[in-house]
N, C-alpha and C positions, 0 to 999 in steps of 0.2 A: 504494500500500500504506500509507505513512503517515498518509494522512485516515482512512484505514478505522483505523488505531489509535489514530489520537488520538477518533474518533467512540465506539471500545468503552470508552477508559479510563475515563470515568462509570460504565459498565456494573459495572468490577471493580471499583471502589472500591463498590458496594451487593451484592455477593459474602461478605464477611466479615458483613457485617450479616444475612445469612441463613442461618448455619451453625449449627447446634445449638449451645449452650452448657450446659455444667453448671448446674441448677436450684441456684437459691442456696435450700437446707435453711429452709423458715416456722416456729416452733413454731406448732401447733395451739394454739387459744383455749381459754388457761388451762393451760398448759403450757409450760416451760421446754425451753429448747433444749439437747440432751444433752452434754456436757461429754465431749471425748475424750483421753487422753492422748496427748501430740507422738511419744512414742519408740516406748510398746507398741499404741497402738492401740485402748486399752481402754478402755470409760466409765469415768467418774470422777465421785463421788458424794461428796456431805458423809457424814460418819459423826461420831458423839459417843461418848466414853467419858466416864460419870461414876463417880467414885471413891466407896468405901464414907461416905467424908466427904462428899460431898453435891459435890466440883468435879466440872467438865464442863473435859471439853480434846474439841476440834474437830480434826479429821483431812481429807484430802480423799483418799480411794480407789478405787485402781484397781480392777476388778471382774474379777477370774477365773473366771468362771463354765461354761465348757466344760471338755472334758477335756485339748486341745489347753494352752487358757490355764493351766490351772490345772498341767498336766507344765511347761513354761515359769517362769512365776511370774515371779521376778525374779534368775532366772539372766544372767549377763554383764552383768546392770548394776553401774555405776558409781557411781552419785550419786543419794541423794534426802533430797529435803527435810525437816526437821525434824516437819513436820505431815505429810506424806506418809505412804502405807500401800498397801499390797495385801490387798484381802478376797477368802478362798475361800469363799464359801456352797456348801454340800451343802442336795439337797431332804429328805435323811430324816440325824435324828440317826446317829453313827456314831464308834467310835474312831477316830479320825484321827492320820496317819503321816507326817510330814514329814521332808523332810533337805535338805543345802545343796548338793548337787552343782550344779556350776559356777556356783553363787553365790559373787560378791565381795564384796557387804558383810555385814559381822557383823548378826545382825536378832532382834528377838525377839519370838517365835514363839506369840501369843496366843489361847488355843483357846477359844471361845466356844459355849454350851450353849446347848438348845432352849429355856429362859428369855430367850437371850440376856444371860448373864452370863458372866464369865471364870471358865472352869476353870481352868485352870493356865496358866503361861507359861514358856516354855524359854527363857528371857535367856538376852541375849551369846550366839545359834549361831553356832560355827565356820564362817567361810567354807570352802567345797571339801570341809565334811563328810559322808560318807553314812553315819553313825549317825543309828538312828531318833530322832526325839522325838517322843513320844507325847502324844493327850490321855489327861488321868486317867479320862475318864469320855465317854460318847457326845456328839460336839459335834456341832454345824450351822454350823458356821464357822471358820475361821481367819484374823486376822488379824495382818497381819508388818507391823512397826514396824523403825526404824533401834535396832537394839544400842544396851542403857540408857535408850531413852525408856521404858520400862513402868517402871523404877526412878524415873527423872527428874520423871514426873508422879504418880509414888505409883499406877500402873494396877497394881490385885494381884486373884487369886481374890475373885470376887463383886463386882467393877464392872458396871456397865449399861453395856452397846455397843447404842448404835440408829443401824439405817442407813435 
């Protein structure tokens, strides 16, 4: 019996070598490979705000785009970064309705028009709040920043958001 396994252990050891593996993800030629966030799963996309004064501040955001993502959002999280963000794009303009239920951090709450300019923005929301905050006017986006960054970089009504 033990020539016969010592004759197969060659065998096993080229066993592993023929088991399916996970394809390691190629970008296609001339395309960048999609960028995914570690926690929520979600692509993650440069975005730029420039301010009425002509600065540009750089964001890097998560993308909420289903209904599942977008009820979600950034509920029971904890910590994010200073340049970090969450974007809701909608396909058709609409008043848009947000609130903070079982959201931890304080965020502010950037509503962006079919221009792609800032409507309004609902600084400092309440963690745990489910009062509405509204847009003033039909938007095609929202985007949530960490509480005072909209202050901090001077981002007000009539900035350029391009993503």
């Amino acid at each position: 019996m033990r020539p016969l396994l010592l004759a197969l252990l060659p065998l096993s050891l080229l066993v592993p070598a023929c088991s399916p593996q996970a394809a390691t993800p190629t970008p296609a030629t001339g395309e960048q490979q999609r960028a995914v966030h570690p926690e929520s799963g979600l692509e993650v996309i440069p975005l730029t705000v420039t301010t009425p004064g002509g600065t540009a501040h750089e964001f890097r955001v998560e993308v909420a785009r289903s209904p599942q993502e977008r009820a979600r959002g950034l509920m029971f999280r904890t910590a994010m970064g200073p340049d970090e963000g969450m974007l809701f794009p909608y396909d058709q303009p609409r008043v848009l309705s947000f609130w903070m239920r079982n959201t931890v951090l304080s965020l502010d709450i950037v509503f962006i028009g079919p221009d792609r300019r800032v409507i309004n923005i609902a600084a400092d929301a309440v963690p745990y709040s489910e009062e509405s905050l509204m847009s003033d006017a039909p938007a095609v986006a929202v985007l949530e920043l960490n509480a005072g960054r909209a202050r901090e970089l001077g981002i007000v009504a009539g900035s350029k958001v391009e993503w």
